[in-house]
C-alpha positions in Angstrom: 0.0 0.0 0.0 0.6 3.4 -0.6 0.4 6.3 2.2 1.6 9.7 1.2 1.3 12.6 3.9 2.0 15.9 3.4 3.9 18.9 5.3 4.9 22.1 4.3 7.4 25.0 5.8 6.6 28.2 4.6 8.6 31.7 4.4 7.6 35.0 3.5 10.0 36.6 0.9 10.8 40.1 0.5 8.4 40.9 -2.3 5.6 39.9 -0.3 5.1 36.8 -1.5 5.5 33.0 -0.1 7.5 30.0 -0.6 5.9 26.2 0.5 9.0 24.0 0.4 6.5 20.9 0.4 8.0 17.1 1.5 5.4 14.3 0.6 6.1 11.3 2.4 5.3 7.8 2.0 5.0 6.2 5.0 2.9 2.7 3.1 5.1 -0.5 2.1 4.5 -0.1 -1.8 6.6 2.3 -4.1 4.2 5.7 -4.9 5.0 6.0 -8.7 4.7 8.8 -11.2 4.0 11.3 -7.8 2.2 14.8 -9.3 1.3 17.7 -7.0 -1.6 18.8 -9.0 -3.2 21.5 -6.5 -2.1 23.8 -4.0 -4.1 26.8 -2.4 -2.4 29.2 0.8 -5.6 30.9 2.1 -7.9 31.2 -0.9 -5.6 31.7 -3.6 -3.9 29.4 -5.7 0.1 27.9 -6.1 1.7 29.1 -9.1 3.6 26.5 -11.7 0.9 23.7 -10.7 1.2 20.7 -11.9 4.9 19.3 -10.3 6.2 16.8 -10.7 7.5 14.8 -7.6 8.7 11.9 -9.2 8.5 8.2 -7.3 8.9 7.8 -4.0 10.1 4.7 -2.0 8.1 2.8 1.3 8.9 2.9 4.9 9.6 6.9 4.9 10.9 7.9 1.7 10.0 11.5 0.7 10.5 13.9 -2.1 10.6 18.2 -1.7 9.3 20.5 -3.9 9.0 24.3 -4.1 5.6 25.6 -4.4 5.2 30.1 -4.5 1.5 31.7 -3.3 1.4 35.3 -4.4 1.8 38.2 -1.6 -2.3 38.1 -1.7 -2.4 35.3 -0.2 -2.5 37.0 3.4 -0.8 39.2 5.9 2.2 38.2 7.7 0.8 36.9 10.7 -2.5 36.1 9.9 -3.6 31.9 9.9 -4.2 30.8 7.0 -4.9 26.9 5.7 -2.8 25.5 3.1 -4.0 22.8 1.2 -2.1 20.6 -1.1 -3.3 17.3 -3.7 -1.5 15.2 -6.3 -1.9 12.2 -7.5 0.4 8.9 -8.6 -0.1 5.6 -10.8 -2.4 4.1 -8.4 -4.3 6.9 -7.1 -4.5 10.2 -5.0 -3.5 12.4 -1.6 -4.1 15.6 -0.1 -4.4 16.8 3.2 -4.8 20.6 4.7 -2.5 22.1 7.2 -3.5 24.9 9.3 -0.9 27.8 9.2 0.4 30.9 10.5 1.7 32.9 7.7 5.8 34.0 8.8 
C-alpha cells in the first residue's frame, strides 16, 4: 500500500510573496509511482507552476521536496491561514490541509 502525507514549511519573501518547500512522504510499504502535486491553495488563492512533478517515492519513509510560490495576496504576515495541497500517482490520489500561520 501506498500512504503519502504531506507537510509544508513556509517563508515570506521580501516581495511579499510565499515559498511552501512541500515534502510528501510515503509512509505505506509499496513504491508511490509517477507522484504529481496537482493543486495547491495558501488561504484562498492558488500555487503558481501547478502541476509538479514529484517523481517516485520509496516505502517505509521515503519523501520527495518541492517548491511551491503563493502570491503576496495570499495573506498578511501573521495572519492563519490553511494551506491545502493534492496530487496524484499511478495508483491513485493524496491531499491533506494544514493549518498555518503565515511567517
Amino acid at each position: 500500500t501506498v500512504q503519502l502525507i504531506t507537510t509544508a514549511a513556509l517563508t515570506h519573501l521580501s516581495d511579499g510573496s510565499y515559498q511552501a518547500a512541500v515534502t510528501v512522504v510515503n509512509k505505506g510499504t509499496g513504491d508511490a509511482q509517477a507522484v504529481e502535486l496537482t493543486a495547491a491553495t495558501l488561504g484562498s488563492v492558488s500555487g503558481t507552476t501547478l502541476p509538479l512533478t514529484v517523481g517516485d517515492i520509496a516505502p517505509a519513509g521515503g519523501n520527495a521536496t518541492i517548491t511551491v510560490n503563493f502570491p503576496a495576496s495570499a495573506g498578511a504576515s501573521g495572519a492563519a491561514a490553511a494551506e491545502k495541497y493534492s496530487g496524484s500517482y499511478t495508483s491513485g490520489t493524496f491531499g491533506g490541509s494544514i493549518r498555518a500561520q503565515l511567517p
